[in-house]
KEPA-129785 format. One record per residue (C-alpha): x, y, z. Coordinates in pm, 1 decimal. Example, Ala and Ser with C-alpha at 12.3 -4.5 7.8 and 13.67 -1.06 7.14 Angstrom:
2
{px = 1230.0, py = -450.0, pz = 780.0}
{px = 1367.0, py = -106.0, pz = 714.0}
This chain:
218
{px = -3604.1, py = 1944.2, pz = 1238.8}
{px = -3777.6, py = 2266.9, pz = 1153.6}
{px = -3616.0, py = 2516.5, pz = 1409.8}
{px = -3258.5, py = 2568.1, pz = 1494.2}
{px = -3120.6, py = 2492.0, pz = 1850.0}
{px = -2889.3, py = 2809.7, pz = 1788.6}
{px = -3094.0, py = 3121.5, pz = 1974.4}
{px = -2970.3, py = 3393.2, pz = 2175.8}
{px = -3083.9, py = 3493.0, pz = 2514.0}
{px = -3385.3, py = 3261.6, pz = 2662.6}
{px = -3634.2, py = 3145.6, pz = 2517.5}
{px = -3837.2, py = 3453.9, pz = 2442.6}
{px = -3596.9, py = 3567.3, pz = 2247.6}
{px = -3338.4, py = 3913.2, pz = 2217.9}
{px = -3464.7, py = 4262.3, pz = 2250.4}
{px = -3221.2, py = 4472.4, pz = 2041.3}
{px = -3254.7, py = 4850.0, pz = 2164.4}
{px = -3510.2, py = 5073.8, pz = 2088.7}
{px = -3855.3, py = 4978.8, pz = 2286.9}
{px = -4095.1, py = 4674.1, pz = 2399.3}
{px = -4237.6, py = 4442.3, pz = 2173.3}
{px = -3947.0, py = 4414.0, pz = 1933.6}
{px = -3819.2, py = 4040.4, pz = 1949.9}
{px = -3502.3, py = 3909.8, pz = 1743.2}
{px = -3466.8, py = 3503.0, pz = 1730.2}
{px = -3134.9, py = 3465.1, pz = 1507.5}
{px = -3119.3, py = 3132.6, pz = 1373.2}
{px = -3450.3, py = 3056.2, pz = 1434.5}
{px = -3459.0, py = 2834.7, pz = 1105.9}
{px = -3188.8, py = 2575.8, pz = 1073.8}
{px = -3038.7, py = 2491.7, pz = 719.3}
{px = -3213.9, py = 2203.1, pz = 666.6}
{px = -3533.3, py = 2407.1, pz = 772.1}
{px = -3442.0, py = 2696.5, pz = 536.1}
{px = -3385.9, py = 2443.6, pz = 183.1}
{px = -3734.7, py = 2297.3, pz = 293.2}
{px = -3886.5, py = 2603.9, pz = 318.2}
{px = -3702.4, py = 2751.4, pz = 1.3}
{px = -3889.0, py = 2470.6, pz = -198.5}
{px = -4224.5, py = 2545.4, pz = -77.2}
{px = -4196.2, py = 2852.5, pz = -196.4}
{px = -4043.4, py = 2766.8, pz = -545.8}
{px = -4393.6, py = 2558.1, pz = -573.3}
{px = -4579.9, py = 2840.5, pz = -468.5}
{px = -4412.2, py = 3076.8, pz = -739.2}
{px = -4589.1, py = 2850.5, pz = -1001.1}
{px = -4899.5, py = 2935.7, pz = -886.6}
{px = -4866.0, py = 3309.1, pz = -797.6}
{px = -4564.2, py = 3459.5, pz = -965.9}
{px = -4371.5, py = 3697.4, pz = -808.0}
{px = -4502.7, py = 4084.9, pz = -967.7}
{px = -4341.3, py = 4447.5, pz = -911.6}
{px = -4598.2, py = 4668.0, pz = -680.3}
{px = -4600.3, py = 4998.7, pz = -795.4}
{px = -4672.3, py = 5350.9, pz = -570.3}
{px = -5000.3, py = 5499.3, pz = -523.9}
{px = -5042.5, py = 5807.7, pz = -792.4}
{px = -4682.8, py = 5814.8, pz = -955.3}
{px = -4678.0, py = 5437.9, pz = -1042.8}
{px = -4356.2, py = 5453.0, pz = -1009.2}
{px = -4197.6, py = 5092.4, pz = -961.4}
{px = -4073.4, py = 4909.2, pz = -633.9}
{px = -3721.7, py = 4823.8, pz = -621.4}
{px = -3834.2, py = 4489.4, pz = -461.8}
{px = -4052.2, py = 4211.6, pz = -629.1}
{px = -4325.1, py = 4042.1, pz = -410.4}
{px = -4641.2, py = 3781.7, pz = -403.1}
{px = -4769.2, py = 3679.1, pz = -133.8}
{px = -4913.0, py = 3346.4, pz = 60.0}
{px = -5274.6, py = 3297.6, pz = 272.3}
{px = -5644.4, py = 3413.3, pz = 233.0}
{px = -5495.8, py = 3778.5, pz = 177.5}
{px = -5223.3, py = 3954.2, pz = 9.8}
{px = -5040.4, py = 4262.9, pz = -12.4}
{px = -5049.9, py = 4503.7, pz = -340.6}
{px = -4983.7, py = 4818.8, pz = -452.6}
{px = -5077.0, py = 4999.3, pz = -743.1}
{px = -5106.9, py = 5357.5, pz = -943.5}
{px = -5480.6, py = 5382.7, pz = -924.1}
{px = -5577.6, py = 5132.0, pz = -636.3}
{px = -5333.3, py = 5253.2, pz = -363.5}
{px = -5178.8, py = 5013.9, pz = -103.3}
{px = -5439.3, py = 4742.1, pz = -62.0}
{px = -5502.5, py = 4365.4, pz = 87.9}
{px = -5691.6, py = 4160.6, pz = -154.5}
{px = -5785.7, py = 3775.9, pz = -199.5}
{px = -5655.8, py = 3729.6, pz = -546.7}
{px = -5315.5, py = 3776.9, pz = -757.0}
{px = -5297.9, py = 4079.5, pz = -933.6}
{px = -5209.6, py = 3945.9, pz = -1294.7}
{px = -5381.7, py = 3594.4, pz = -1290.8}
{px = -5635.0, py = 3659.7, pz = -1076.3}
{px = -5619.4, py = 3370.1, pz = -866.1}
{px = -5645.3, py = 3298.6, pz = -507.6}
{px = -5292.3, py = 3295.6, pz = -306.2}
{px = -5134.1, py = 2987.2, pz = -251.1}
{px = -5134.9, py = 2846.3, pz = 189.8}
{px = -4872.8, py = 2915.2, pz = 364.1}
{px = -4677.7, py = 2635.5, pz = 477.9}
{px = -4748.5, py = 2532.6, pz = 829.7}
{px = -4368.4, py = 2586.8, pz = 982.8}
{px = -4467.0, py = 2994.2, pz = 914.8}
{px = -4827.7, py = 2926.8, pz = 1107.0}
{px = -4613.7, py = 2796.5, pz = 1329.3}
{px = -4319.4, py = 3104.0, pz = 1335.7}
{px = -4611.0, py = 3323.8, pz = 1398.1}
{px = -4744.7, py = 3127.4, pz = 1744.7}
{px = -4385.8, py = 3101.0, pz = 1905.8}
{px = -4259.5, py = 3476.0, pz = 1773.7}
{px = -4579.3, py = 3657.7, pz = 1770.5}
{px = -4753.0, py = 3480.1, pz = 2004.5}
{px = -5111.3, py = 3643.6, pz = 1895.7}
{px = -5387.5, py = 3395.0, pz = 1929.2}
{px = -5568.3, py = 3436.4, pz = 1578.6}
{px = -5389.2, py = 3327.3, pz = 1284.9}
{px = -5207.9, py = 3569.5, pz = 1013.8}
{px = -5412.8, py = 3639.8, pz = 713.7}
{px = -5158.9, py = 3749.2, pz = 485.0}
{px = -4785.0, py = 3656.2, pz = 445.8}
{px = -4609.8, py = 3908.9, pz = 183.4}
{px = -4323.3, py = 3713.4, pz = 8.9}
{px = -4066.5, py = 3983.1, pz = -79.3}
{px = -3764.5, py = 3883.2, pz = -273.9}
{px = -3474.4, py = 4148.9, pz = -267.7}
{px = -3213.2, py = 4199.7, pz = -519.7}
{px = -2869.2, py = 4212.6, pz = -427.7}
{px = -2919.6, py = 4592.7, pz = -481.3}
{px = -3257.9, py = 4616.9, pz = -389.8}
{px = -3381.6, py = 4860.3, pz = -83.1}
{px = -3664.1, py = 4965.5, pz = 107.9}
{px = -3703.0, py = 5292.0, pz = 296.5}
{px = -3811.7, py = 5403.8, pz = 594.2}
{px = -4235.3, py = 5353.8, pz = 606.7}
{px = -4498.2, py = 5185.5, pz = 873.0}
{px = -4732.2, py = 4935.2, pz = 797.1}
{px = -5066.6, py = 5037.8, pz = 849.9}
{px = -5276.8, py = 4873.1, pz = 590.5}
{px = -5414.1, py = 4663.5, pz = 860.4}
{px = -5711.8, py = 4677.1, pz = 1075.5}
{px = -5558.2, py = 4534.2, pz = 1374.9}
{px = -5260.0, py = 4689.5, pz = 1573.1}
{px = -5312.4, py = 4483.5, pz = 1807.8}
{px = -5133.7, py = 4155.3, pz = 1614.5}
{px = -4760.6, py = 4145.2, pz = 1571.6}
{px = -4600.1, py = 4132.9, pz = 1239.8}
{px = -4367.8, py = 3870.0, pz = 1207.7}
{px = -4109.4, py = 3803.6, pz = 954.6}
{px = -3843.3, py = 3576.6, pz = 868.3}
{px = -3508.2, py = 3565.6, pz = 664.8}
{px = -3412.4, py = 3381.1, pz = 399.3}
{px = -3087.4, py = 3441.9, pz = 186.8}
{px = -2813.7, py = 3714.8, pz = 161.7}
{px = -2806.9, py = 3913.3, pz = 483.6}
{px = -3009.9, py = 4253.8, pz = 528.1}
{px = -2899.5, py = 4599.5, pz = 671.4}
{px = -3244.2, py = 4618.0, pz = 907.0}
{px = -3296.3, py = 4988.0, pz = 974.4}
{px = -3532.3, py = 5052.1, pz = 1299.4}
{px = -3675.6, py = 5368.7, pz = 1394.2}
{px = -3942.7, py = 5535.4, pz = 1620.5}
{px = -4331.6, py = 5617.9, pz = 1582.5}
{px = -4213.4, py = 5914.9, pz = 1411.6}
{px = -4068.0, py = 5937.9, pz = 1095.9}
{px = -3781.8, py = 6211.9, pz = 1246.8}
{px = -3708.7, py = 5975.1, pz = 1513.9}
{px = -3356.0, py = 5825.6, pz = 1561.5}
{px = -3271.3, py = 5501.8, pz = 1386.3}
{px = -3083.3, py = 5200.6, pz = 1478.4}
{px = -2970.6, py = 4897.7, pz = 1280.8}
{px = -2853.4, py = 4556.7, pz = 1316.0}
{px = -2831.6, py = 4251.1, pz = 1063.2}
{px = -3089.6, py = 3996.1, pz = 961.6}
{px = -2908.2, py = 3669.6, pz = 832.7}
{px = -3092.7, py = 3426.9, pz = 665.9}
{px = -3282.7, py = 3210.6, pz = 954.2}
{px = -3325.2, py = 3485.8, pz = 1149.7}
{px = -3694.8, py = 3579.3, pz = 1261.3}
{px = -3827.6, py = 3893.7, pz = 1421.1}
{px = -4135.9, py = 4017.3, pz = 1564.1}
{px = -4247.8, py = 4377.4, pz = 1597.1}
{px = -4524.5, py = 4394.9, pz = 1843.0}
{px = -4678.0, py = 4638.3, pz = 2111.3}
{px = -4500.3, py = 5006.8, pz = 2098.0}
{px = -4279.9, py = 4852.6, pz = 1758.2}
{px = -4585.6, py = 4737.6, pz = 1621.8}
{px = -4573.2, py = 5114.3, pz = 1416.9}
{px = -4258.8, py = 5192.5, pz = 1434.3}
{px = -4087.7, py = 5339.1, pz = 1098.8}
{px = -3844.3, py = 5025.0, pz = 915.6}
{px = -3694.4, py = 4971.0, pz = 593.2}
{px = -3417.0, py = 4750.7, pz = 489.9}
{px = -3045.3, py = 4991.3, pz = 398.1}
{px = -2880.9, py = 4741.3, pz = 167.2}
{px = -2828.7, py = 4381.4, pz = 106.5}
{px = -2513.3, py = 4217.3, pz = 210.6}
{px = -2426.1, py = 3997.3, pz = -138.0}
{px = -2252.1, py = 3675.2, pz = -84.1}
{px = -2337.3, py = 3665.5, pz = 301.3}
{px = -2551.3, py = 3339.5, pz = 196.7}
{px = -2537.6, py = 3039.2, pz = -66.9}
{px = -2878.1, py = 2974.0, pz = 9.1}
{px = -3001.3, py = 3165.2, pz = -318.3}
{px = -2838.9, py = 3006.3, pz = -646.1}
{px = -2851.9, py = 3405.6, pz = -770.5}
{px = -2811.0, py = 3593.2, pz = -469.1}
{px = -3077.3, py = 3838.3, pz = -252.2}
{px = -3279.2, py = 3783.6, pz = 16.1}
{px = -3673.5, py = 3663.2, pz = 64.1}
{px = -3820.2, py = 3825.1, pz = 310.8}
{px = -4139.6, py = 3690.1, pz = 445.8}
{px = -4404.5, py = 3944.4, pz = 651.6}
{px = -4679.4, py = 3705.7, pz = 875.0}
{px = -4974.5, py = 3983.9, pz = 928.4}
{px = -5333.9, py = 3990.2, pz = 1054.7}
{px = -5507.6, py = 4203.9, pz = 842.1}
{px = -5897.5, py = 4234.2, pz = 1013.6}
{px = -5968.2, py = 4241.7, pz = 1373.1}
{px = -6059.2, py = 3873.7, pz = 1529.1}
């Protein structure tokens, strides 16, 4: 069984505050569903290892490693800026598929009808962070992004269109999946701090996030 039973609300899922188009599914991935997925991405690994993105102009380094999965991928780099490419940036190679129950996270969460292009595999140390910042690499704000949960639980911080504009935040267990679509589609989001020992998913601890996107416009 790839999805969990366990949701909250109906079927379309919760709407924590702060505006349309933000859907929470907690549990959306069973534990059996989570170990099977956890090994598809251990394979993947072998064929793009995970790399450290580093900021446009300072080069300074991310406090989260990432690869990614699909036709696309996410990077980042001193002299190349925030980009979506079709290769790895150390070997060169094309990104592994993503596995079909994400394809399939992205129909029943995002509910877009052309698939994602990109899926940005970021693992999180236990002390690892990410501020506040939009994504808006993409040519189409029209498609959700979609992400799911897997590991040590995450301090989700959720703000406006604005970068001054109030915050909320709620938890993001491993499982859990999340869609930010329509007026959240922008909105500013980072991740406050990971909640060590929340999961025994990881054999070391952190959290994988994984980011569905559509990059170009259908």
């Amino acid at each position: 069984m790839a999805i969990s039973g366990r949701k909250s609300g109906d079927d379309a899922g919760v709407s924590p505050p702060g505006g349309s188009g933000l859907v929470l599914r907690p549990g959306y991935l069973d534990g059996v569903a989570q170990a099977a997925l956890l090994e598809e991405l251990r394979a993947a690994l072998g064929e793009a290892p995970l790399f450290t993105p580093t900021m446009p102009r300072t080069g300074k380094p991310f406090s989260v490693r990432m690869t990614n999965l699909g036709p696309l991928g996410w990077v980042s780099d001193r002299d190349g800026g925030y980009r979506y490419q079709a290769t790895h940036p150390e070997t060169g190679r094309p990104w592994p598929a993503m596995p079909d129950v994400l394809l399939r996270a992205w129909g029943e969460i995002g509910g877009y009808g052309a698939p994602p292009e990109a899926c940005l595999v970021n693992w999180y140390a236990p002390a690892a962070r990410m501020g506040l910042h939009q994504d808006r690499d993409e040519q189409d704000f029209d498609a959700p992004v979609v992400s799911l949960s897997l590991g040590d639980t995450a301090l989700f911080r959720l703000g406006g269109l604005k970068r001054s504009d109030p915050t909320r935040s709620f938890r993001l267990a491993s499982g859990d999946a999340m869609a930010l679509a329509q007026e959240s589609r922008l909105a500013f989001h980072g991740v406050d701090r990971i909640l060590p020992g929340t999961s025994a998913l990881l054999a070391k601890g952190g959290r994988i996030n994984l980011t569905l996107r559509r990059v170009t416009r259908p």
